[in-house]
C-alpha positions, 0 to 999 in steps of 0.5 A: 921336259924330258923323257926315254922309254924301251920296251919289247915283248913277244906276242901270243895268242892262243889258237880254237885248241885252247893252245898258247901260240906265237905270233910275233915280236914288238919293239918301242924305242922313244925319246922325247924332249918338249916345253910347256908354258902356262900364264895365269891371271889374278881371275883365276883363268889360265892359258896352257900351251905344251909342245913335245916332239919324240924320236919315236920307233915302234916295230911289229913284225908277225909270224905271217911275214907281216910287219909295220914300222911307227917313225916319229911324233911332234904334237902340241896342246893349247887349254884355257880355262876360267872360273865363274862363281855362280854362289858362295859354296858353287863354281864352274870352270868351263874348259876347252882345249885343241891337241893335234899330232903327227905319226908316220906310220909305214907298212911292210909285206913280203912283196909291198910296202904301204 
């Protein structure tokens, strides 16, 4: 699988006057690419693993010379699942699954950097 999104925008907030003002600019640049893995059994239950790294920008810069920049993500995802019939008309399918991700995030001021 793969993917690209872009978006900007300009942020506006209004002030105690009811006055629509601006405070600052965003900006996401993304692409994407990963793969996905499934194995089912004749039981019905199944093991799901997915992994997606994206090339991933996201700045934010405010009108009080603050600004934050998001470099990067990786993550993957295990899920598995089984189904018990407990009647004819009844079933559960208990579910579990594990999800971890990495973002670099990095913030800026006129006299730091964090």
């Amino acid at each position: 699988m793969a993917g690209h999104a872009r978006s900007w925008g300009e942020m506006r907030a209004r002030n105690i006057y009811g006055n629509s003002i601006e405070i600052g600019n965003l900006d996401v640049d993304a692409y994407s690419l990963g793969a996905y893995w499934t194995h089912s059994w004749e039981d019905e239950a199944y093991f799901d693993a997915i992994v997606m790294h994206s090339w991933l920008r996201i700045d934010t810069e405010s009108v009080a010379d603050y600004s934050s920049c998001l470099h990067g993500m990786n993550g993957w995802s295990l899920e598995a699942d089984k189904k018990f019939s407990i009647s004819e008309k009844w079933v559960i399918e208990p579910q579990a699954q594990i999800y971890w991700q990495y973002q670099q995030p990095i913030f800026r001021h006129h006299w730091s950097v964090v």
